[in-house]
Backbone bond lengths (Angstrom), bond angles and torsions (degrees), N, CA, C in turn:
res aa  C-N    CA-C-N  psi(-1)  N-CA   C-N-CA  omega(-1)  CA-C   N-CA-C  phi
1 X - - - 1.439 - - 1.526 109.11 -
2 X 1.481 114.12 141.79 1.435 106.84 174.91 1.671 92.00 -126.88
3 X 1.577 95.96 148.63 1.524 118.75 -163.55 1.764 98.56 -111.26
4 X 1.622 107.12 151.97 1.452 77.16 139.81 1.746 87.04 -166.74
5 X 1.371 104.93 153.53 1.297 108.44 -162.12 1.659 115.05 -156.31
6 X 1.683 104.80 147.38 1.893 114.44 -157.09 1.970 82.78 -92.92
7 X 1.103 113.03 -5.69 1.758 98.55 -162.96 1.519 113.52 133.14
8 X 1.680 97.06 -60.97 1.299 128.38 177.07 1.430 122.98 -69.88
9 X 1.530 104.86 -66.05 1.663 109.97 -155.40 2.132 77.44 -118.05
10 X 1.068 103.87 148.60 1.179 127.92 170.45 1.867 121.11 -138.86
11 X 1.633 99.60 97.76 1.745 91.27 155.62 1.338 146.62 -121.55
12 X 1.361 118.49 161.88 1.583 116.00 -165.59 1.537 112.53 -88.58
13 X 1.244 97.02 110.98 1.803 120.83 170.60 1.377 113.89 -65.20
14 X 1.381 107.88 147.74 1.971 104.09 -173.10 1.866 86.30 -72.07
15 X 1.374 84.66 154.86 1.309 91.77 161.92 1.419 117.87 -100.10
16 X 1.212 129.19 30.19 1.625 132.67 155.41 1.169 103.71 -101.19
17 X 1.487 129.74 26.66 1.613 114.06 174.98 1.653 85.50 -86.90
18 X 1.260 87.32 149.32 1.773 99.35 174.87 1.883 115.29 -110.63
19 X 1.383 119.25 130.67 1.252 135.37 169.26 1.502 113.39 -61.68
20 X 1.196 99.98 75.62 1.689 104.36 -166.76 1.506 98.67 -66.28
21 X 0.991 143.38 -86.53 1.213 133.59 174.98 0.935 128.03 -65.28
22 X 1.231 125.18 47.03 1.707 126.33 139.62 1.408 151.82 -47.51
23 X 1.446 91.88 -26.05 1.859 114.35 171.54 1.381 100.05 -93.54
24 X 1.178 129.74 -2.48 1.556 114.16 -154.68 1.556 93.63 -104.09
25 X 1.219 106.00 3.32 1.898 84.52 -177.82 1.073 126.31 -77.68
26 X 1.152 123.62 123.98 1.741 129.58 162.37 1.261 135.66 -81.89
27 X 1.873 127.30 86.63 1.218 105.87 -149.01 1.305 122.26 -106.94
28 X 1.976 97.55 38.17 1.276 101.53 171.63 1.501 122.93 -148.40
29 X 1.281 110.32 99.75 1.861 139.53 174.98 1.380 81.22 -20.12
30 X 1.561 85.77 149.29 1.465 106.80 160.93 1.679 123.19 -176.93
31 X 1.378 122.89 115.23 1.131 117.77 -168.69 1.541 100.19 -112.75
32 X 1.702 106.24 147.20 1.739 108.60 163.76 1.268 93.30 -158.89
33 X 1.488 81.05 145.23 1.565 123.69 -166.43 1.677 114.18 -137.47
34 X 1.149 110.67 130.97 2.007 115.78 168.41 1.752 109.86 -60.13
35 X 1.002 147.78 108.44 1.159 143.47 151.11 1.905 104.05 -55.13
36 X 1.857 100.55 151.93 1.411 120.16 -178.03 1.470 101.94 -20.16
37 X 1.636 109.37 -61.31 1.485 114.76 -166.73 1.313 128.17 -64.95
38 X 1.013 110.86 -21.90 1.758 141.98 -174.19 1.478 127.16 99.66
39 X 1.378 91.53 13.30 1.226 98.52 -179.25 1.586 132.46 -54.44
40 X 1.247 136.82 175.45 1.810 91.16 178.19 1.817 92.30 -136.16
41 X 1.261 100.42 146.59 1.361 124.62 -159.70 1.547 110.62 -107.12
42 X 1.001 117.09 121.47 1.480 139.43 173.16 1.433 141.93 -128.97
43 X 2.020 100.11 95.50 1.403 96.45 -176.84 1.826 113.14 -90.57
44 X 1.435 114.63 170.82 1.547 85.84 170.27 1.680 70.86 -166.25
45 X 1.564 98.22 159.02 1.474 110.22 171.51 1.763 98.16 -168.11
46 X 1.607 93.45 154.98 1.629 127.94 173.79 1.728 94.05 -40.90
47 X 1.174 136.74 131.19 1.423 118.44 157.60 1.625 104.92 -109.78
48 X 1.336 112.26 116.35 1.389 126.94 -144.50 1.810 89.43 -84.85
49 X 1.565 137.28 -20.08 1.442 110.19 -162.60 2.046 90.99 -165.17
50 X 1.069 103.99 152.04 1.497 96.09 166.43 1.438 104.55 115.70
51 X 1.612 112.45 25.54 1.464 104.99 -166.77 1.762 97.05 -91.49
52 X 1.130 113.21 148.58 1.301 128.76 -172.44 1.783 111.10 -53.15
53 X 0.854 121.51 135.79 1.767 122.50 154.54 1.367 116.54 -114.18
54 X 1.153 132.30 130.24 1.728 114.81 -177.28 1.977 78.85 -140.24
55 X 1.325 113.20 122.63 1.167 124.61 153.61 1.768 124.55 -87.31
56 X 0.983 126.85 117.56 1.144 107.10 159.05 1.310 125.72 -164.35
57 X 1.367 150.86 -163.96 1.447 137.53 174.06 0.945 95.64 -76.32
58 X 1.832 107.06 153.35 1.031 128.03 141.92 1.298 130.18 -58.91
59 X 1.180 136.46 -33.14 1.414 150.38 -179.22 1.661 117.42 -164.43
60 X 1.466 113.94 153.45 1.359 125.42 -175.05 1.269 107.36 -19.68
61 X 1.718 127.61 -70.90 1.018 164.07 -175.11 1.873 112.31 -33.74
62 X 1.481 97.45 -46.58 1.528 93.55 -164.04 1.560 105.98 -117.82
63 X 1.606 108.73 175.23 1.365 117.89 -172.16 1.801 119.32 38.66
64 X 1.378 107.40 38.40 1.787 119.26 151.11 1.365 105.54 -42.92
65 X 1.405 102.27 141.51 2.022 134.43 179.26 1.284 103.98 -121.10
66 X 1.433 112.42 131.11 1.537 116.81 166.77 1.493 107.52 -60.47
67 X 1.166 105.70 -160.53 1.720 102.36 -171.47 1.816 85.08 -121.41
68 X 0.832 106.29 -15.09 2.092 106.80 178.34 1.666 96.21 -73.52
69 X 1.357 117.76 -44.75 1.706 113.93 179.92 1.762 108.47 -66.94
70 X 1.450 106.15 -40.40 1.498 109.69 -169.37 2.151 103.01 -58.15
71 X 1.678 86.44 -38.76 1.636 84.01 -174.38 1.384 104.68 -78.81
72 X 1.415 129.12 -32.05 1.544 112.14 172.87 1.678 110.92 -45.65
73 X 1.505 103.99 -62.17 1.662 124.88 177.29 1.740 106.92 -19.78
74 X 1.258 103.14 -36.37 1.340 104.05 -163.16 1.277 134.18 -123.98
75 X 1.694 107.03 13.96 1.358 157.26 134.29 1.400 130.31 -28.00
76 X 2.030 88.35 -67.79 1.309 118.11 160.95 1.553 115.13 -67.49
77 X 0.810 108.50 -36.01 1.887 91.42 -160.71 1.644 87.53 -97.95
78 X 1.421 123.34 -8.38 2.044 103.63 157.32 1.201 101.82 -35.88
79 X 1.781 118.05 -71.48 1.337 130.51 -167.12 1.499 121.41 -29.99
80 X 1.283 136.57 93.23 1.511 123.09 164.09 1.204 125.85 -31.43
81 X 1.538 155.42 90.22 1.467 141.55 147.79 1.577 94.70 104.08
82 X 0.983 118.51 19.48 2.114 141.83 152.00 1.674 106.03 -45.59
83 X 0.900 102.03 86.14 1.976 114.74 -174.95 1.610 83.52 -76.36
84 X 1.500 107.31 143.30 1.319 144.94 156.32 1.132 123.36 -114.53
85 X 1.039 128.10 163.21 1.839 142.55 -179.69 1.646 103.53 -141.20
86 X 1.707 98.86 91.68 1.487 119.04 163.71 1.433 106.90 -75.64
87 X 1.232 112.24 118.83 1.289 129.76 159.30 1.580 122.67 -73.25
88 X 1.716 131.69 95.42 1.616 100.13 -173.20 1.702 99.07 -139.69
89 X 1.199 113.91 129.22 1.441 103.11 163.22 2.076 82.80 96.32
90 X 0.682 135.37 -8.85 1.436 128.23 -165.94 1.862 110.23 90.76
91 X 1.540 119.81 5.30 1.323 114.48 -173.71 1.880 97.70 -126.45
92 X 1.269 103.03 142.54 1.500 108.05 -154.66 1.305 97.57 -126.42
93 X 1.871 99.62 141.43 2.199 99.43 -154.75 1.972 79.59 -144.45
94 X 1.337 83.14 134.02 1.344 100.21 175.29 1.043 98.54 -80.94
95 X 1.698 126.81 141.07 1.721 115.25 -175.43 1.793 94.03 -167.50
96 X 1.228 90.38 155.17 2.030 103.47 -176.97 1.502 96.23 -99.07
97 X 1.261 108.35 179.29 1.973 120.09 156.32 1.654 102.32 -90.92
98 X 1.361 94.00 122.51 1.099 118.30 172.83 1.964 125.66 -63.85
99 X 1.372 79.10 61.60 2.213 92.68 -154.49 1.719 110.28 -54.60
100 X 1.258 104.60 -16.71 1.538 103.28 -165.78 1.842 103.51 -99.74
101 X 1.902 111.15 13.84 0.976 110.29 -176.00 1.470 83.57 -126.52
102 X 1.301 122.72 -4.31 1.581 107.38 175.52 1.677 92.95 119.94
103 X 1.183 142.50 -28.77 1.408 134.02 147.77 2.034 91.67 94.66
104 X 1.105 102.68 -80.35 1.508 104.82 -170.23 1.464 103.75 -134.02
105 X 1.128 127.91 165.65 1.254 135.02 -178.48 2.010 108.57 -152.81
106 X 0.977 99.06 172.27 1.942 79.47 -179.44 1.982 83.68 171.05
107 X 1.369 95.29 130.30 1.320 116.89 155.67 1.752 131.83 -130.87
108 X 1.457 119.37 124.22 1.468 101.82 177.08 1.877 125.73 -52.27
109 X 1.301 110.23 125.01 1.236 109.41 163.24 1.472 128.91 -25.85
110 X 1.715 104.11 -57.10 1.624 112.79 168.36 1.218 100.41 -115.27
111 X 1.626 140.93 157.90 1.355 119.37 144.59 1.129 113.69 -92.51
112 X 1.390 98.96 154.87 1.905 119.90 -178.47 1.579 76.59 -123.24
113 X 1.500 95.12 149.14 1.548 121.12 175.18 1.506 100.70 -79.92
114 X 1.430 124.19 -36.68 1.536 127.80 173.95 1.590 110.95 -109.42
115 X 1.279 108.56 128.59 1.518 110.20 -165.34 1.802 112.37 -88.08
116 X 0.932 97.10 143.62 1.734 92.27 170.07 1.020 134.49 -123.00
117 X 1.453 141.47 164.92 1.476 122.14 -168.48 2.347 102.39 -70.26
118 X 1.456 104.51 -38.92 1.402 98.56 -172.37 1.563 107.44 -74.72
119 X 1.542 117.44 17.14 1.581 88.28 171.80 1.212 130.57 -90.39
120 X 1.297 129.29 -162.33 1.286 116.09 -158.05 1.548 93.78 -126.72
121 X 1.541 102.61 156.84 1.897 107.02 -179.48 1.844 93.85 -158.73
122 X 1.432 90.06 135.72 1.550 104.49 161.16 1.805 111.09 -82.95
123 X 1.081 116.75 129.73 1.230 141.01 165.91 1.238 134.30 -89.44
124 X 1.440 119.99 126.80 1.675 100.13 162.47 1.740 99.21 -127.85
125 X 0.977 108.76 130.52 1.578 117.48 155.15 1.325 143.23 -113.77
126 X 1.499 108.79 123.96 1.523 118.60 -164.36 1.420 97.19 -100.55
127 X 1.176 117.29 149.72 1.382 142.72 -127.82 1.823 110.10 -160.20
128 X 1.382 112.52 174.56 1.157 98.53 175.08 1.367 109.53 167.36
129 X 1.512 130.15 104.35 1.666 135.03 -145.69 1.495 95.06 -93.03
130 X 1.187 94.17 126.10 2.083 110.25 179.03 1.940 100.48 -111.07
């Protein structure tokens, strides 16, 4: 089961959303640069928080969102700097919306010209552990 929750309101995420970038983390900064002389310059450090979460389907087909979760989804990320507690795997990561990657995204499965609370929408949510 994946959770995710303001304190208050807590909802349940399919658990076929997939952690697309999960392998991709790099958790160690690193800048280089030529100094005047040419010497070559190397900073590097631990990057202690900020590792990416990107939930989303794997395909058309799987991990569907009601449209009541899509509007919570998007509730939260009004909020500026609105900390959540994603629950995933049984291990729980304090994390923001990842706004400067697009934060949430959401399309209906079918469109209906009139929306309803039972329809269905693929989701992706970007994320981001502080």
């Amino acid at each position: 089961m994946i959770t995710l929750s303001d304190g208050v309101t807590t909802i349940e995420l399919s658990p076929d959303l997939l952690w697309s970038d999960e392998d991709n983390w790099h958790p160690v900064s690193q800048a280089v640069s030529r100094t005047i002389t040419g010497a070559l310059d190397i900073q590097a450090s631990a990057m202690a928080k900020g590792r990416p979460i990107t939930l989303e389907p794997q395909d058309d087909d799987s991990a569907w969102m009601t449209s009541d979760t899509i509007v919570q989804l998007r509730n939260w990320a009004a909020v500026p700097l609105l900390q959540l507690v994603l629950t995933l795997r049984n291990v729980s990561y304090t994390v923001l919306f990842r706004h400067q990657d697009g934060g949430l995204e959401a399309r209906p499965v079918v469109h209906y010209r009139d929306r309803e609370p039972g329809d269905w929408y693929l989701g992706v949510i970007r994320l981001m552990e502080i």
